[in-house]
C-alpha positions in Angstrom: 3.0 24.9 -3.0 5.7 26.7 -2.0 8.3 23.7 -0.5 11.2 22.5 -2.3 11.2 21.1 -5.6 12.8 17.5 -4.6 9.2 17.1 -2.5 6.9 18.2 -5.1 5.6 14.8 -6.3 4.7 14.5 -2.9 2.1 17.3 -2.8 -1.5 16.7 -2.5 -4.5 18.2 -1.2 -6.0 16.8 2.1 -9.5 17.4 3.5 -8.6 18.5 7.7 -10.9 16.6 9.9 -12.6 18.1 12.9 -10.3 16.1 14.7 -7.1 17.2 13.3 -6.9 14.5 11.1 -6.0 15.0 7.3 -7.7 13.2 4.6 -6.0 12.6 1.3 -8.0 14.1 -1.5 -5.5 13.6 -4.4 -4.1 15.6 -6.7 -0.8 16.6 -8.5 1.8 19.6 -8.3 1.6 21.2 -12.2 3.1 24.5 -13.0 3.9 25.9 -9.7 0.3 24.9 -8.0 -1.2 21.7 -6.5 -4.5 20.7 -8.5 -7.3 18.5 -7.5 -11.0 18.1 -8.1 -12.5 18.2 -4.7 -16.6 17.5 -4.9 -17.6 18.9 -1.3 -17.4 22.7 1.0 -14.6 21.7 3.8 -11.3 23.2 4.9 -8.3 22.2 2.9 -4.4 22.0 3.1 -1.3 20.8 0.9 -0.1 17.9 2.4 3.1 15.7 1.6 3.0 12.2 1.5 6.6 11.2 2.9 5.6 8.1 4.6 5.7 4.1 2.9 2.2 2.2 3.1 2.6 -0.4 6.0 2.1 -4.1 5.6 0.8 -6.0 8.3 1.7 -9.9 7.7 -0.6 -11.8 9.7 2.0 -15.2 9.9 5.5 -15.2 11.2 9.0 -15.3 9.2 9.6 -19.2 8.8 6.0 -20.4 9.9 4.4 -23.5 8.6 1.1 -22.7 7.4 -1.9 -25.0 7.0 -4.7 -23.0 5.1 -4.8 -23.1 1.2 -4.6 -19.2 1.0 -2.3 -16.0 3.5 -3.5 -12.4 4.2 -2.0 -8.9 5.3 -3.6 -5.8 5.9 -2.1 -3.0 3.3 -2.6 0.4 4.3 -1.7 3.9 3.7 -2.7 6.8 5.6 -2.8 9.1 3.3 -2.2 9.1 -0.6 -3.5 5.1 -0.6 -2.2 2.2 -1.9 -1.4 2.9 -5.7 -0.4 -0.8 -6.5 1.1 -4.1 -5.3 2.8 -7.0 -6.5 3.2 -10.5 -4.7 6.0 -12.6 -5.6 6.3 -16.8 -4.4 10.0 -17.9 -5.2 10.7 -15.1 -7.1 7.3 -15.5 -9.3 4.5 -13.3 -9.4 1.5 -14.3 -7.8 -2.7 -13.3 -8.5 -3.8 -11.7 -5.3 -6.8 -10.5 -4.0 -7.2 -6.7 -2.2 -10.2 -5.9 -0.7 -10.3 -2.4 0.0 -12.8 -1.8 2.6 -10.9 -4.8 5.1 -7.5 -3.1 3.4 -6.8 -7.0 3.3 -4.5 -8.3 0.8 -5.1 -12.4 0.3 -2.9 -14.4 -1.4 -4.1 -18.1 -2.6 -1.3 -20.4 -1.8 -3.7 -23.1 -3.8 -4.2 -21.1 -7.2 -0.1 -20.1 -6.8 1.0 -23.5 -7.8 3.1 -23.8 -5.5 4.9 -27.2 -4.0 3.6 -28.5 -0.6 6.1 -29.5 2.2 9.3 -27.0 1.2 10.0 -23.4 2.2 9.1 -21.1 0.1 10.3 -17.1 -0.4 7.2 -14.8 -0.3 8.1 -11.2 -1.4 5.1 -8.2 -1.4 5.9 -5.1 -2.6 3.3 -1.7 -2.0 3.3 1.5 -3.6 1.4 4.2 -2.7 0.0 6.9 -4.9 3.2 9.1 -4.4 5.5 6.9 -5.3 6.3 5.0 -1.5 7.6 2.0 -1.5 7.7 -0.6 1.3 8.6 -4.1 0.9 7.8 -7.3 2.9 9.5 -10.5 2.8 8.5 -13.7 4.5 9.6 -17.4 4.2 7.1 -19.9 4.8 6.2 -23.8 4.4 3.3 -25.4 3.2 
């Protein structure tokens, strides 16, 4: 890796599709070098991972919703998701991610939460290198 130092953390090494796509493989930047156990033959590059995962609410800001439970798609394109907390009124909240949907389900039922008020929904997602975006929604149920 030769970029600047401020971007290091960033590095990783990507598989290069046939279709000019990259891959994220993983790794870390150690020592001057990016390093990353790769298990197949391919074409490789470094690769920086600048860009936030993206959440995808699937319910408006100030909706009314009906069903005992509310999903978003979570996605990265490139390090993947590293972690992600849900917070309800400032509490956090046991949700569900199911990788292969990328679908993040929260149960409104097994929050606890008080029927007929608004309510302050907060998700936060991390990516493997350290990219944050945040999400927040208020809702009534």
């Amino acid at each position: 890796y030769s970029g600047p130092d401020s971007l290091a953390s960033k590095a990783l090494i990507a598989s290069c599709g046939a279709n000019g796509r990259l891959y994220g493989i993983g790794g870390r930047y150690e020592n001057g070098v990016v390093k990353a156990k790769i298990s197949t033959f391919g074409n490789y590059t470094i690769a920086l991972d600048q860009d936030a995962p993206e959440i995808i609410p699937n319910f408006k800001n100030g909706a009314v919703l009906r069903g005992n439970a509310v999903s978003f798609v979570i996605r990265d394109r490139l390090s993947g998701i590293g972690s992600y907390r849900v917070e309800i009124d400032g509490h956090w909240v046991l949700a569900r991610f199911d990788a292969k949907t990328a679908r993040l389900t929260v149960p409104l039922k097994e929050a606890k939460i008080k029927r007929g008020i608004t309510h302050k929904l907060q998700i936060t997602v991390v990516d493997n290198k350290g990219n944050q975006t945040v999400v927040k929604r208020n809702f009534k149920w």
